[in-house]
N, C-alpha and C positions, 0 to 999 in steps of 0.2 A: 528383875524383868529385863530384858534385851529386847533390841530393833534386832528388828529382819528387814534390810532397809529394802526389801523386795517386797514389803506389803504397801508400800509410799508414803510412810511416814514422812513429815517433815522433818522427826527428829533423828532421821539415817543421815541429814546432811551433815556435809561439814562448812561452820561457817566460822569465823575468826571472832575475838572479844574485841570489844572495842579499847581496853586497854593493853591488846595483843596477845598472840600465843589462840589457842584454839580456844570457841565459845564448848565447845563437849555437851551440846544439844542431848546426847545421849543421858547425860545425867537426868534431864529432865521426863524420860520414860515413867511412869507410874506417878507422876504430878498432873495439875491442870496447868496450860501453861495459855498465858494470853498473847499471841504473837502482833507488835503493833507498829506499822514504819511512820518512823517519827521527824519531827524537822523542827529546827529552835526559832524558825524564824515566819511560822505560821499561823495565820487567825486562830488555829487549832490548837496550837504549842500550847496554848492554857491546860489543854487537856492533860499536861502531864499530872498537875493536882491531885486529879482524878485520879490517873495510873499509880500514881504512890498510893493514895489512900485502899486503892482494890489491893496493891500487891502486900501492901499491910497489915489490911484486916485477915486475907484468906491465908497470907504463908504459912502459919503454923498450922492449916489444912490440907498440905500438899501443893498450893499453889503458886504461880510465878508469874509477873506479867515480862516480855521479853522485849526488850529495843532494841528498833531496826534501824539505825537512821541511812537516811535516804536523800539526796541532793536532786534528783528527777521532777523535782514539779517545781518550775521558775526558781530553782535555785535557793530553795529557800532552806538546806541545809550545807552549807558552804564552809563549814570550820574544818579544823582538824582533828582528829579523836579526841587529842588532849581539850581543846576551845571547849569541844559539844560535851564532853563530862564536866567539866566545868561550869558550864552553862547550867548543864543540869544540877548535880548538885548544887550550886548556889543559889537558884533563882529556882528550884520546886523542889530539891530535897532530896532528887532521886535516888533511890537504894535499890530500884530493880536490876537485874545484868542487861547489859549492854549488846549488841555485839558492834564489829567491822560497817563503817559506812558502806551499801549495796545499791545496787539497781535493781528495783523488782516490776520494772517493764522492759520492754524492747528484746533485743539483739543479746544483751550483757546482763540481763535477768538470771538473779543467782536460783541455784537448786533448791533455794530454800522456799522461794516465792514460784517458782515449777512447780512443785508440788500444792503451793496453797491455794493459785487460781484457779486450780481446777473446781475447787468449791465453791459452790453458790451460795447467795445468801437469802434470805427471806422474802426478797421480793425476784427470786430467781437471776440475778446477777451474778457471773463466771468471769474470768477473764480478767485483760487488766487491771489493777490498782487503780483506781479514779482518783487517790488526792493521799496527803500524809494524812494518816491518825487512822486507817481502817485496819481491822480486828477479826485475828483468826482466831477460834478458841480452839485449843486440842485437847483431845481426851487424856487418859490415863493409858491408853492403850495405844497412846502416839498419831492418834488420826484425829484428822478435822473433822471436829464437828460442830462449828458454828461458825460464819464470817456475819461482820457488822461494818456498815457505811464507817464511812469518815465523821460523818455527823452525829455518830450514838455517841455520848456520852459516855466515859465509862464507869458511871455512878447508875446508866439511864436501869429504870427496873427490868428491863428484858436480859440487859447482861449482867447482872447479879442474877435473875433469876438461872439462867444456861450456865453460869461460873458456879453455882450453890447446888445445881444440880449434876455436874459429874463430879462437885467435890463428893459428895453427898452417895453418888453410885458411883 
């Protein structure tokens, strides 16, 4: 399958890995992939448990959860790529891909989160990012089709249920 990055996928960007050289978003065309901006130093951060355990259970179904990290809300991702892999894998384990610390508000808002805000989520919210840990889900066919608060869970049953179902279709 190929992007047509003229239909708005998120996955026509280019965005960098966080251990450098390019993330190649495109490899993820024809998987479900969970796009999430993350921070190691966030009442949230727990939440990465959680993002292991999904990217876990569903990978060997096409699945992927995808790290954003992000320094934009009070600073609460301040390391260097090397610190925050670090971080992560020591202290939750993480095996998901990474990419490039980004801004996904303001002025310096990368293409990758241009394209995600335009989605709304279940209580009809578009627009900027409100905090680290909110959750783009993308289809198999490269487009958004689900966003979730900061505050879901990523165990919560609504995003297993929308994760299980375009695994599934």
């Amino acid at each position: 399958m190929t992007v047509d990055s003229s239909n708005g996928s998120p996955l026509g960007v280019e965005i960098g890995a966080l251990a450098g050289g390019g993330a190649e978003l495109k490899q993820y065309v024809g998987q479900v992939v969970l796009v999430v901006n993350v921070a190691s130093r966030c009442g949230l951060t727990p939440q990465y448990s959680g993002l292991e355990k999904l990217h876990e259970r569903y990978a060997g179904q096409g699945f992927t959860v995808l790290g954003v990290p992000c320094n934009q809300f009070l600073g609460q991702e301040p390391g260097s790529a090397e610190e925050i892999a670090e971080f992560c894998s020591a202290t939750y384990g993480v095996t998901f891909p990474m990419t490039e610390k980004v801004e996904v508000n303001g002025e310096g808002r990368h293409a990758l989160y241009q394209r995600l805000v335009e989605f709304a989520d279940g209580e009809g919210h578009s627009g900027d990012i409100r905090w680290n840990f909110e959750k783009f889900l993308i289809g198999r066919d490269g487009r958004v089709v689900g966003r979730f608060s900061p505050q879901t869970e990523p165990e919560a049953a609504e995003l297993i249920a929308a994760v299980e179902a375009r695994i599934a279709g």
